[in-house]
C-alpha positions in Angstrom: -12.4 -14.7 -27.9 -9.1 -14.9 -25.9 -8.7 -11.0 -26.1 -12.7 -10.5 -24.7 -11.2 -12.6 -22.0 -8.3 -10.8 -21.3 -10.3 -7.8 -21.0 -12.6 -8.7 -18.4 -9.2 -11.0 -16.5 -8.0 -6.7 -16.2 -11.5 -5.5 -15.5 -12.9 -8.6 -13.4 -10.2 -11.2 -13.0 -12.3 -13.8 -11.8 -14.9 -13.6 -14.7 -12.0 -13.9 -17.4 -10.7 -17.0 -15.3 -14.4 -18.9 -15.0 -14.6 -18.4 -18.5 -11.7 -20.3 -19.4 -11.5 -22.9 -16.8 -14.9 -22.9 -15.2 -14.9 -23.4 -11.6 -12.1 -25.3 -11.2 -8.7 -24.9 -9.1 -7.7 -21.9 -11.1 -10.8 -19.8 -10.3 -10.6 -20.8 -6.5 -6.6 -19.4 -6.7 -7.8 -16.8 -8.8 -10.3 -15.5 -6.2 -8.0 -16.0 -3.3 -4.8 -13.8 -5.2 -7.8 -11.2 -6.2 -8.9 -11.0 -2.5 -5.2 -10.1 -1.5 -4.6 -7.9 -4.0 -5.7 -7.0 -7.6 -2.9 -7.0 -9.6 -1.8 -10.4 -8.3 -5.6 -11.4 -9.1 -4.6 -9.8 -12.8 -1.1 -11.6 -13.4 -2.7 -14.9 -12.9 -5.7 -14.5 -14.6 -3.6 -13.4 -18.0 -1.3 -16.4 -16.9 -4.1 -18.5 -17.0 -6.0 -17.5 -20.3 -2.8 -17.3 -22.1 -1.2 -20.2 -21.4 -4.7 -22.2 -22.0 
């Protein structure tokens, strides 16, 4: 399951991070880093699936 999620954190970082953590704190950040820039939005989301 963690590698479906780590699939759509590179295609759709948001979705991989709601899926792990819901709407919680770490989407919200997750949204805000994609908004600035995508790879930022990418780094985090991988941060957040793999360290969860």
């Amino acid at each position: 399951m963690d590698l479906l999620r780590i699939i759509l954190a590179i295609i759709l970082p948001p979705v991989g991070v709601f899926l792990q953590v819901g709407f919680g704190l770490q989407f919200w950040i997750n949204i805000v880093l994609t908004l600035f820039g995508y790879i930022p939005g990418i780094i985090h989301a991988v941060w957040v699936i793999a360290t969860r």
